[in-house]
C-alpha positions in Angstrom: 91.0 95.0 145.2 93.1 96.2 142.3 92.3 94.3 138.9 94.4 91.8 137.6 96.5 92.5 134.2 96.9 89.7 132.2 100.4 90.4 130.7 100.4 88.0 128.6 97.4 89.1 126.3 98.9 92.6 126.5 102.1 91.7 125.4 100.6 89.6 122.7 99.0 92.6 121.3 102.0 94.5 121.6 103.7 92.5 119.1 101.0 92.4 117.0 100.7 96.1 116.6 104.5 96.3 116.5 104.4 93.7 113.3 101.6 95.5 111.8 103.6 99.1 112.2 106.9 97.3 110.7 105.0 95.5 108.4 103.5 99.3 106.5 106.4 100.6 107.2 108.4 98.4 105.0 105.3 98.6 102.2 105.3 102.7 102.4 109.0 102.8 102.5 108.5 100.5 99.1 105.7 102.9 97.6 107.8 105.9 98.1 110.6 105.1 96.8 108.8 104.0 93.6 106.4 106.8 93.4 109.9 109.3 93.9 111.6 107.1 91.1 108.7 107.4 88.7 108.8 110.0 86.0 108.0 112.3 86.7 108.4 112.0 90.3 105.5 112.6 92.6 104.7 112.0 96.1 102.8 109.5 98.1 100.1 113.0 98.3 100.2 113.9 94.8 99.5 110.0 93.5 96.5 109.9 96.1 95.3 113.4 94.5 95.5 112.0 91.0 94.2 108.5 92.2 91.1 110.5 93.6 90.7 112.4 90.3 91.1 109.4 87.7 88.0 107.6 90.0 86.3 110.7 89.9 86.6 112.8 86.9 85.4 116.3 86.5 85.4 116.7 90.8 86.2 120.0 92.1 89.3 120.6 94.7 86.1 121.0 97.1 85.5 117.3 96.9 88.9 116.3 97.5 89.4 118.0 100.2 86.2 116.8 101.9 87.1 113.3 101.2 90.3 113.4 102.4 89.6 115.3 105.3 92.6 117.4 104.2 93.2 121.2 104.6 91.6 123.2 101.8 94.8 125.2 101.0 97.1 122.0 101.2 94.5 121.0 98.7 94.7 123.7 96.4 98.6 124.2 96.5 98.6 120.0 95.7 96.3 120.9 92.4 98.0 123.9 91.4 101.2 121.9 91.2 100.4 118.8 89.5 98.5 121.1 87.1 101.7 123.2 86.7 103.3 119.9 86.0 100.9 119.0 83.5 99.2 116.4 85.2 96.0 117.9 85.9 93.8 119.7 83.4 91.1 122.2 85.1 87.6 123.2 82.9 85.2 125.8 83.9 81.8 124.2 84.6 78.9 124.5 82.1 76.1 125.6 84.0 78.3 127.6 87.0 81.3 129.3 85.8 82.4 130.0 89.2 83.1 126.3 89.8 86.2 124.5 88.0 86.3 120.9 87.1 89.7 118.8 87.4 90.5 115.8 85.4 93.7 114.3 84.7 95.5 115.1 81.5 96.6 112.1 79.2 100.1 112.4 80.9 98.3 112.1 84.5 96.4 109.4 83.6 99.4 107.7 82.1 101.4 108.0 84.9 98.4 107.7 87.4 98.4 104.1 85.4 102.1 103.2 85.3 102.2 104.2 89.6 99.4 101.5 90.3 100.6 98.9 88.0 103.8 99.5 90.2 102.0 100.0 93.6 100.1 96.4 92.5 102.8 94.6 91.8 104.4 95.5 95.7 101.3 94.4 97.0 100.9 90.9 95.1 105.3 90.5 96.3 104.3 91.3 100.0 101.5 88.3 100.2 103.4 85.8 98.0 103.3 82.5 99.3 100.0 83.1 101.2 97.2 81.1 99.5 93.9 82.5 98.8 92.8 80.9 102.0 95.1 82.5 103.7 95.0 85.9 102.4 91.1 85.7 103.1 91.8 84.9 106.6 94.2 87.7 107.5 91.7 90.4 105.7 89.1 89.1 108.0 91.5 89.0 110.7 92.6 92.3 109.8 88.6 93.9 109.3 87.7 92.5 113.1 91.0 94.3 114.4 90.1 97.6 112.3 86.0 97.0 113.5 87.2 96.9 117.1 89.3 99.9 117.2 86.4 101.7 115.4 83.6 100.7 118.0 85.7 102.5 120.2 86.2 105.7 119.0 82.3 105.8 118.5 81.3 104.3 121.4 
């Protein structure tokens, strides 16, 4: 006996994932086009590299690139650039000379601060008109979706 498909739930959770997928569309699509008109520009990479480096001051590229899970050449050619640029300042370490500590130079940090002033300001216009209550809802809502999805990748 075959199983029966409830097509009702599935296309219910279409939509939803078809909203959520328009939904960050539409808020990357607003990022990157502020991030691009920023001066100097950068991209939606580069703010995330000086974002990691303004939280965590004198890392190495190492660390980056094992946080982000990113390749350690794309790593290295994203540093070299925004150091090019100014943005990022490298000092040889202390007690091991063979390791190099980035931090952001006063114009990275500047612009690392003008970017999320911007970036903040999309995200408080994309829930306006939601009330607290409401906003606390759909990150719970939102947590039990992402919870789900991770139980069954490890499980």
């Amino acid at each position: 006996m075959r199983p029966k498909v409830d097509n009702v739930n599935h296309a219910a959770a279409d939509e939803v994932f078809d909203a959520i997928h328009a939904l960050m569309h539409l808020y990357r699509g607003r990022q990157y086009r502020l991030l691009r008109d920023s001066a100097p520009a950068i991209t939606h990479l580069e703010d995330k590299v000086l974002g990691f480096f303004a939280r965590h001051p004198g890392a190495m590229a190492g660390d980056l690139a094992t946080h982000s899970g990113r390749d350690k050449a794309q790593i290295a050619r994203l540093v070299t650039g925004l150091k090019e640029r100014g943005l990022l300042e490298a000092q040889v370490d202390d007690t091991d000379r063979r390791k190099i500590r980035l931090h952001l130079s006063e114009a990275g940090r500047q612009l690392q601060r003008d970017n999320q002033r911007a970036l903040s300001t999309v995200a408080r216009q994309s829930l306006e008109g939601l009330s607290e209550a409401e906003r606390q809802q759909l990150l719970a809502l939102l947590q039990r979706v992402r919870a789900n999805l991770a139980a069954d990748e490890n499980g």
